[in-house]
C-alpha positions as CSV (number, residue, x, y, z in Angstrom):
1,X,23.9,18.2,3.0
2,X,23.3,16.5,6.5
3,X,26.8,15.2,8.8
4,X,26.2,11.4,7.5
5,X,28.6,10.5,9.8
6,X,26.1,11.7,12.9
7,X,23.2,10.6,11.1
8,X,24.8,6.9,10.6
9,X,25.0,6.4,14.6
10,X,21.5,8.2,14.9
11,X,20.0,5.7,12.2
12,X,21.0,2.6,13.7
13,X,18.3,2.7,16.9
14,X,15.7,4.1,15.5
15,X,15.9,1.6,12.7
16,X,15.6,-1.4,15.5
17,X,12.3,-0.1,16.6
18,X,9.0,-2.1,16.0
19,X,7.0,1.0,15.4
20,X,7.0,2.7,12.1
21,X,8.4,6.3,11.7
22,X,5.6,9.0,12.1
23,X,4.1,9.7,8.7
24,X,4.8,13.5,7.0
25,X,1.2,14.0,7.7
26,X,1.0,13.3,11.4
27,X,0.7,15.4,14.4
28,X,3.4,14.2,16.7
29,X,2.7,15.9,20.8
30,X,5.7,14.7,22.0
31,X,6.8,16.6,25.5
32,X,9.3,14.7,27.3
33,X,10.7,11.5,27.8
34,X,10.0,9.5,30.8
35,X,12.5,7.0,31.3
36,X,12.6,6.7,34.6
37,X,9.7,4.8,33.9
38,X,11.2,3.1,30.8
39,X,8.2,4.2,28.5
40,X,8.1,7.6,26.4
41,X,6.0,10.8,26.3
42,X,5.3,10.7,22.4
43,X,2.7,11.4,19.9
44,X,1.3,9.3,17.1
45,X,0.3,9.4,13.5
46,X,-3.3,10.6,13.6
47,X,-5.6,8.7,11.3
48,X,-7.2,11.1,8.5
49,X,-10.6,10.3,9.3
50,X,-11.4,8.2,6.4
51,X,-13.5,5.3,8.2
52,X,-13.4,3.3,4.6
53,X,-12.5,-0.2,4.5
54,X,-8.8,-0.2,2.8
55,X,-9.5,-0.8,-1.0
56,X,-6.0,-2.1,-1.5
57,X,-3.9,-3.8,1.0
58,X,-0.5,-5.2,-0.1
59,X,2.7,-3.6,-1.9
60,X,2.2,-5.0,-5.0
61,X,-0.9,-3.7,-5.5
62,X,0.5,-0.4,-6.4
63,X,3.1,0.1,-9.0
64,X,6.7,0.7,-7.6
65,X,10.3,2.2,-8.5
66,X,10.8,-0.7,-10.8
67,X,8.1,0.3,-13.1
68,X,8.8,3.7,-13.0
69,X,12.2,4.0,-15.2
70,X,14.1,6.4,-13.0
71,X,18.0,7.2,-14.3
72,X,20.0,9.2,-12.3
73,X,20.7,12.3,-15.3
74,X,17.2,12.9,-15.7
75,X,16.9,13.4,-11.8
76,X,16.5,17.1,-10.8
77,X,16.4,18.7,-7.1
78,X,13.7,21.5,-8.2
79,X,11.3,22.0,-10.7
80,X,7.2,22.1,-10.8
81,X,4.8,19.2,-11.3
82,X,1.1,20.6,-12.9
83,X,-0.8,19.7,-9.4
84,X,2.3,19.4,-6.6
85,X,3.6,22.6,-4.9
86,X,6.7,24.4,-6.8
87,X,9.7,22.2,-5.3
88,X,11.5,25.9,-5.8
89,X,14.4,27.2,-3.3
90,X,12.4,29.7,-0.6
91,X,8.7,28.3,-1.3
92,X,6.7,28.2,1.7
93,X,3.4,27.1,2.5
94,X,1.2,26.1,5.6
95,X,-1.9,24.0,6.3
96,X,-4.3,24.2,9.6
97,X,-6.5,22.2,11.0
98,X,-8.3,23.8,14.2
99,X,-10.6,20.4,15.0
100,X,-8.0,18.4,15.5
101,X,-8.5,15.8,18.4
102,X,-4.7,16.6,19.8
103,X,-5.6,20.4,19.7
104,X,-4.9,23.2,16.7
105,X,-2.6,21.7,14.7
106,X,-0.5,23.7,12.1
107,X,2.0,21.9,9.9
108,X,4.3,24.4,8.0
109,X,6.4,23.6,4.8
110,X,9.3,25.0,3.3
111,X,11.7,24.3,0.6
112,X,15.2,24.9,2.3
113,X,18.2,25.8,0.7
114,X,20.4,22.6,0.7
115,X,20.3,19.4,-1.2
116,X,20.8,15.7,-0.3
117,X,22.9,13.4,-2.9
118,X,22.4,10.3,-4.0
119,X,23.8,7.3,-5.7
120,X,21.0,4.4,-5.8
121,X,22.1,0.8,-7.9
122,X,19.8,1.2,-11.3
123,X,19.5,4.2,-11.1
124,X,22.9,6.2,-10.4
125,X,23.9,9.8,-9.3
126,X,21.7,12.5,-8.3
127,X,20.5,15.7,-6.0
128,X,17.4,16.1,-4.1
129,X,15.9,19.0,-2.6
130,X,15.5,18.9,1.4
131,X,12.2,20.0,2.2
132,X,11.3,21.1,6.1
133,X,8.3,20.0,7.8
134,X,7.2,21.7,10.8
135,X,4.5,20.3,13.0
136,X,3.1,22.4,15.7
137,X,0.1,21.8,18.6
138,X,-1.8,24.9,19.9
139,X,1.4,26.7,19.3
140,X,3.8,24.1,20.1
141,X,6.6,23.0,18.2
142,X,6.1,19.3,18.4
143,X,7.9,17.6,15.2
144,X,11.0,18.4,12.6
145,X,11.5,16.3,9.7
146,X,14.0,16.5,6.5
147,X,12.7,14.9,3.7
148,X,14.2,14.7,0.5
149,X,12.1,15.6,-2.8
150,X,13.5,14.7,-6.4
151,X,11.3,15.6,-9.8
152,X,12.2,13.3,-13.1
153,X,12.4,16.4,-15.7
154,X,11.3,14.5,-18.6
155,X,7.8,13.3,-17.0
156,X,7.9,16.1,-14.0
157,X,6.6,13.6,-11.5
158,X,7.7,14.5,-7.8
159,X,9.3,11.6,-6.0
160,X,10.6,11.4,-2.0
161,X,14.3,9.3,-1.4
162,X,13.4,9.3,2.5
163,X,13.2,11.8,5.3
164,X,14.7,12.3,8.7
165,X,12.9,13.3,11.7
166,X,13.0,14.8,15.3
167,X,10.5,15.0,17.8
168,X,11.1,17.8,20.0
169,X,10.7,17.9,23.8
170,X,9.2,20.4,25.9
171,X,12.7,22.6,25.9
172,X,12.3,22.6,22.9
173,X,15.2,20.5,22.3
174,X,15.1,18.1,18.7
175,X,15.1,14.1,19.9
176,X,16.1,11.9,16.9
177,X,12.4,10.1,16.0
178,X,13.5,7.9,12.7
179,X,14.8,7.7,9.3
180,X,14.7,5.9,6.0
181,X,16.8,6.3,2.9
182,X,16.1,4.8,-0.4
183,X,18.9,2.1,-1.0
184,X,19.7,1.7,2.7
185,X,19.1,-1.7,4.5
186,X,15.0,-1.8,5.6
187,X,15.3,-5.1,7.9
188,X,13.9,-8.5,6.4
189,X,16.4,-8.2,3.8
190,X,14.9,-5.3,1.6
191,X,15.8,-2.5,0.4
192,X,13.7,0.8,1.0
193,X,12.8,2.3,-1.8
194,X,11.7,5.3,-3.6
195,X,7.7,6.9,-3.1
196,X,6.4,8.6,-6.1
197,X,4.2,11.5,-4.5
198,X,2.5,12.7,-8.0
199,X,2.9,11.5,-11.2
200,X,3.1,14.1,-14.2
201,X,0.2,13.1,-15.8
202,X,-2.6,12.3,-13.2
203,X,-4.5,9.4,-14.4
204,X,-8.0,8.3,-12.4
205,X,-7.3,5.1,-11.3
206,X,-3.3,4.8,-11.1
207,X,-1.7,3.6,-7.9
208,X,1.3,3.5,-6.7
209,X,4.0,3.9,-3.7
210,X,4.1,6.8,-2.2
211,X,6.3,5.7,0.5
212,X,9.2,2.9,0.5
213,X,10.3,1.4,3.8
214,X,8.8,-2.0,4.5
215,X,9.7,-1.0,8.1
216,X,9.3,2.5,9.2
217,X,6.9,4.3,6.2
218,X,5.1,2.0,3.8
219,X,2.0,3.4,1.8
220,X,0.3,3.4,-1.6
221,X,-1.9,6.3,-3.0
222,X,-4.7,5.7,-5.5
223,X,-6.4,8.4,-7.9
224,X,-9.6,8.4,-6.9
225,X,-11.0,12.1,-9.0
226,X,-10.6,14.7,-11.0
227,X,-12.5,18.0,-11.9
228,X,-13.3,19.3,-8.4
229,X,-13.5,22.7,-7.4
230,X,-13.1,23.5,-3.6
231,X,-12.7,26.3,-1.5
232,X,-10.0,26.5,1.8
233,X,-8.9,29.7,3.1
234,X,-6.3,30.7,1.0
235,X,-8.5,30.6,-1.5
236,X,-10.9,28.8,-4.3
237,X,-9.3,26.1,-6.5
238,X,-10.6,24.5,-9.9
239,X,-9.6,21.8,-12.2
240,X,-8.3,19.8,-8.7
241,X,-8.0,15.8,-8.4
242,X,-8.3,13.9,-5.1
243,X,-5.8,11.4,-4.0
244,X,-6.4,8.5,-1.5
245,X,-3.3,7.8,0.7
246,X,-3.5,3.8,2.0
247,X,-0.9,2.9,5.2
248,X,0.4,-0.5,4.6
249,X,1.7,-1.2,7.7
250,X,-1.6,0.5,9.0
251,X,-4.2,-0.4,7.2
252,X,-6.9,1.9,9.0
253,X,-4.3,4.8,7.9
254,X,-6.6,6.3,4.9
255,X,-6.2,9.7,4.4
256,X,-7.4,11.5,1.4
257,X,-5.8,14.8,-0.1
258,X,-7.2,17.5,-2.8
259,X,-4.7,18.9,-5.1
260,X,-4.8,22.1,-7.2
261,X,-2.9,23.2,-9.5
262,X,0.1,25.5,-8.9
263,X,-0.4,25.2,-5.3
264,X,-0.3,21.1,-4.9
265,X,-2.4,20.1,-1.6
266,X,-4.9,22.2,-0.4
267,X,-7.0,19.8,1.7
268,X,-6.0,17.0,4.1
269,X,-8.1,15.1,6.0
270,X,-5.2,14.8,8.4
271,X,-3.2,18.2,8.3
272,X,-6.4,20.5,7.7
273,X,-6.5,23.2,4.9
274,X,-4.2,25.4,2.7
275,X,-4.2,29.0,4.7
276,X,-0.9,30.5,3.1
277,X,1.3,30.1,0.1
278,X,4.2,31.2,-1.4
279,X,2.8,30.5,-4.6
280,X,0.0,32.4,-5.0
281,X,-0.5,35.2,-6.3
282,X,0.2,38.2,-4.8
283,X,-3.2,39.9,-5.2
284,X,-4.3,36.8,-2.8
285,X,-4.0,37.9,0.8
286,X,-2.8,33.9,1.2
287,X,0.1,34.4,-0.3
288,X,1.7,36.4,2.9
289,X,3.8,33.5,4.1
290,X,5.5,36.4,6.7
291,X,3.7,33.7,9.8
292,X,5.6,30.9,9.2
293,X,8.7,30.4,11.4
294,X,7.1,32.7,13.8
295,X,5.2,30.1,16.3
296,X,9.3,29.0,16.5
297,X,10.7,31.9,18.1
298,X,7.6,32.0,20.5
299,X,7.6,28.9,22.2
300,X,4.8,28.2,24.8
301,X,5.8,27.0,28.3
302,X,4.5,23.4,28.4
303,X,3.6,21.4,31.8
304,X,4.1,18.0,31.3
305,X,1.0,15.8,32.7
306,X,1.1,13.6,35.8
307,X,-0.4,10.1,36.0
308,X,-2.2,9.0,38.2
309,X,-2.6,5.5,36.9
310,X,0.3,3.3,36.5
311,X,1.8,2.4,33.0
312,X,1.9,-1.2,34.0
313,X,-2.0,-0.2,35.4
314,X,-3.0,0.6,31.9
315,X,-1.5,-2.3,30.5
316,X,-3.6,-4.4,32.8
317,X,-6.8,-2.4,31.6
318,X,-6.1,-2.6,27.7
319,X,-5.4,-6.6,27.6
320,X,-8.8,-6.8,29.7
321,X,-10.5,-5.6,26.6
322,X,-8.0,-6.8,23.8
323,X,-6.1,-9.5,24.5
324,X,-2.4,-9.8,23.0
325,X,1.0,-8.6,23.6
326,X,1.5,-5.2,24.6
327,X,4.5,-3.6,21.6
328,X,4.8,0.2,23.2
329,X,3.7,2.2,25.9
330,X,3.2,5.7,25.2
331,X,1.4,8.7,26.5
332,X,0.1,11.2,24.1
333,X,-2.7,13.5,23.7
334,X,-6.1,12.2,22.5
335,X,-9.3,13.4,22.1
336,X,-8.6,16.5,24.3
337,X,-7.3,13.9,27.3
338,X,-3.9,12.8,28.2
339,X,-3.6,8.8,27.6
340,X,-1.4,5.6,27.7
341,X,-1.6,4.7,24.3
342,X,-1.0,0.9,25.0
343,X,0.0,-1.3,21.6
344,X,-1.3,-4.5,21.5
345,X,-0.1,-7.1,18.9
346,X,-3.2,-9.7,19.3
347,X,-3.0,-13.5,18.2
348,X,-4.1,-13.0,14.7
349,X,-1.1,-11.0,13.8
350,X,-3.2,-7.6,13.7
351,X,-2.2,-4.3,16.0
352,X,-4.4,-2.3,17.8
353,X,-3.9,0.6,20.0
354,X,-5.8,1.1,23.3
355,X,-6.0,4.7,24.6
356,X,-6.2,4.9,28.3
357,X,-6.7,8.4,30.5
358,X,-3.6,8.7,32.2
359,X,-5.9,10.5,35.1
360,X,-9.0,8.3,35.7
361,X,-7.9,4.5,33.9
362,X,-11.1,4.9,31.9
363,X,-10.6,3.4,28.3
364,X,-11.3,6.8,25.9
365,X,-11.1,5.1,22.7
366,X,-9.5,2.4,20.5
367,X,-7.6,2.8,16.9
């Protein structure tokens, strides 16, 4: 179980920020923190390459924990779901995506050996598992997050209590990025709340949360099919569904996954495809998860990028072409280029971000 004691002084910054915490699925490039310049080196959530309008764009348009009839008893920390991956101690898995626009991204997954408790009002005591994320760019460990995975035995549908998560610099040192716990404060007077990540009986059509802070990770998912046979490179997959995941604090966050059974996702149009799994079968050459952890002991030197453009010179440039106020400065790797990633709240409430080459000024793109 993590120190709460350190993660209670931890929460309480991160939880004051106006951006939201980096999604499980996103590639964060962080290298170091400039704050000599009072702005940060970090990466973002990269969209999953859905250009769809959003079909759905409020909470309530997906169903939530109080239609879902959770109690504490029936709340286990492992068990297996017909289309998720085994929530098991020791399973492993890893997805890859070598296009990219921040470089090859490789995002492994494993089930550690711990549990997170909980006591939630409605709903009482009980264990989750902690599941690892690791987040990696051409080789690079750029992100660490904790999150905590729970199954209901009596309908086996997977649900998520929170996460914790750490971007890590180029000494490869963990910086506290974010949390949020279900039944913790979530500003505006809320409470964040459980995600349900796959429901025991996949029904085309169903929605619901898949994420539960208001302020840090807010998202519904919607089942869009079923039937679909695909093939990744650990492997082809039949009888699989696809999933459509809908940011609600972003609403140009779509990202649609493909789940199979026994081996859960095996393609993401943010995170790339299945290559290796502990739950395969051992005639499959995928299921040799010996490469994950291994990128870890092997980290690559990293140079962190000059700029030869202001960040206040960037601003200047973004507001030329989208007028607002300016929320975060950032620089982060996009499209192949280093940028200021400059955050612009404009006057009718919506957010956009406007990438900047930290090298020439030249605006590279817009999100």
């Amino acid at each position: 179980m993590l120190n709460k004691q350190i993660l209670d002084k931890q929460m309480k910054p991160a939880n004051e920020r106006s951006d939201p915490l980096a999604r499980r699925r996103a590639a964060l490039t962080v290298a170091t923190v400039l704050t000599a310049v009072g702005f940060a080196f970090a990466g973002s959530a990269v969209a999953g390459e859905i250009k769809d309008e959003p079909r759905w764009k409020q909470g309530k348009d997906f169903s939530s924990v109080k239609d879902w009839n959770l109690k504490g008893e029936n709340i286990v920390p492992h068990g297996v779901n017909p289309l998720y991956y085994p929530i098991v101690l020791g399973h492993k898995h890893a997805h890859e995506r070598p296009d990219h626009p921040d470089g090859k991204y490789r995002k492994e997954t494993v089930i550690l050996n711990d549990t997170e408790d909980f006591d939630l009002p409605g709903i009482g005591k009980f264990k989750t598992a902690v599941v690892q994320e690791e987040e990696y760019i051409d080789g690079v460990l750029t992100q660490r997050a904790l999150n905590w995975f729970a199954l209901d035995k009596t309908t086996n549908s997977v649900y998520v209590f929170g996460e914790v998560s750490w971007e890590i610099n180029e000494e490869g040192k963990p910086i506290f990025a974010g949390t949020w716990r279900a039944g913790e404060p979530d500003g505006d007077g809320t409470v964040a709340e459980p995600g349900l990540l796959m429901p025991g009986t996949f029904t085309i059509g169903s929605r619901y949360l898949f994420d539960g802070s208001r302020s840090m990770a807010y998202g519904g998912a919607e089942n869009m099919e079923a039937g679909i046979e695909i093939t990744v490179p650990a492997g082809t997959f039949k009888n699989c569904v696809r999933v459509r995941e809908q940011g609600l604090l972003n609403l140009n966050d779509i990202t649609d996954k493909t789940w199979c059974p026994v081996v859960g996702v095996v393609l993401d149009t943010s995170d790339g495809k299945l290559v290796v799994s502990s739950a395969l079968s051992k005639d499959n050459p995928a299921s040799d998860v010996s490469s994950i952890g291994k990128l870890r002991d092997n980290p690559v030197k990293y140079t962190p990028p000059v700029a030869k453009i202001s960040g206040a010179e960037a601003t200047k440039i973004a507001l030329e072409l989208i007028p607002g106020r300016v929320t975060s400065l950032t620089i982060e790797r996009k499209q192949g280029k280093n940028v200021y990633v400059v955050e612009i709240r404009t006057p009718g409430g919506g957010e956009k971000d406007v990438f900047v080459d930290i090298e020439t000024g030249k605006i590279v793109g817009t999100d």
